[in-house]
N, C-alpha and C positions, 0 to 999 in steps of 0.2 A: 876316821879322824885320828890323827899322830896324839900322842902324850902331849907334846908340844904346844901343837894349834888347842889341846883340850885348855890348858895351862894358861895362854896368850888370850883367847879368848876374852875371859873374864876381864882380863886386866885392860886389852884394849879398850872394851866398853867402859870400865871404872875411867881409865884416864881421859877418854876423849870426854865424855860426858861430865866429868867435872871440870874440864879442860875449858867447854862449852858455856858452864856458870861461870867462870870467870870474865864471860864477857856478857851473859847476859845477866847476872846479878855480882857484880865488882867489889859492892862495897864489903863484905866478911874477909875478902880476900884482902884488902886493901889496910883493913882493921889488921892484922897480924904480921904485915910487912915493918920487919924492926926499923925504928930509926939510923941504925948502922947504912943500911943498906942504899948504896951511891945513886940513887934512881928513885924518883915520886915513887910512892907508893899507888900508883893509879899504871905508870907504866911497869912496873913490877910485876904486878897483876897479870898485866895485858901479855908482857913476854911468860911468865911463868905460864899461862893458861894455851896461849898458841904453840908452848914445848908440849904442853902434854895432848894436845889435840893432837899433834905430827907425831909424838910416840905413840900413844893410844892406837894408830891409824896403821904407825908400821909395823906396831906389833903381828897386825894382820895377815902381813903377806910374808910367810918365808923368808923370801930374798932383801925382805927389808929389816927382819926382824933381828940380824945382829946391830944392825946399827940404832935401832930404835931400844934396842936392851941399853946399850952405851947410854946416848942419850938421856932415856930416862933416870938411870940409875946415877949421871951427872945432876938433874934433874931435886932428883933425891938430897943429893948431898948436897946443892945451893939452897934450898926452899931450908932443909935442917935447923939452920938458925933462928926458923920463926916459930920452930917448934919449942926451942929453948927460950924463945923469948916468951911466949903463952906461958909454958909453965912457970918462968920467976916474974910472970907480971900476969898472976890470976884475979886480980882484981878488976882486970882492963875487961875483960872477957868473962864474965857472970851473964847467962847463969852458969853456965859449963864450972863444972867443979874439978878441984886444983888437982885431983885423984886422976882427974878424966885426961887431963892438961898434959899431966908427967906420966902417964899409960901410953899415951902417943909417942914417948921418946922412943921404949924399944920395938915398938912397932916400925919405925922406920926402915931402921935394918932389914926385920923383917921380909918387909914390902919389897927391899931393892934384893934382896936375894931370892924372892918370888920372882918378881923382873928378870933378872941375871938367869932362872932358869929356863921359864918359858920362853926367854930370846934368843936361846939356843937351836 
């Protein structure tokens, strides 16, 4: 097994299976969908979690994994705003503490240049 598929691996699993709670437990996901956002928070949801089910999935194969790098990593930067909105609205969101809230901002990054590697 390549660096790669070692790499992809993981992250396939993490995103399809949370990808997957998005449709069979909605409501946390629905909770953190900011007001801004042009779309119920229930199809937000719905589209957010079927992205990551189809990246999660492409990561898998080689030939699909530059595009599911993309996608994700778009992915990344739409969902972004419901991270900043957790952290300056910690009260909506207890018990999770406001430390834990604003720890998830530079993780983001993170994650999508975890992505952007393994999609290579």
């Amino acid at each position: 097994m390549k660096p790669s598929d070692r790499s992809a691996l993981p992250l396939a699993l993490a995103f399809t299976a949370i990808g997957i709670r998005h449709f069979t437990h909605p409501e946390p996901f629905d909770r953190i969908v900011p007001p801004s956002v042009p779309m119920s928070p229930r199809t937000a949801t719905l589209v957010s979690g079927a992205a990551e089910i189809a990246g999660g999935l492409g990561l898998l194969l080689p030939t699909t994994r530059p595009a599911a790098r993309w996608g994700l990593i778009a992915l990344l930067v739409a969902v972004f705003p419901a991270n900043i909105y957790m952290a300056r609205h910690p009260e909506q969101y207890r018990p999770l503490p406001r430390w834990a809230l604003l720890a998830r901002l530079p993780l983001q990054p993170l994650l999508a240049w975890w992505v952007y590697r393994a999609g290579r």
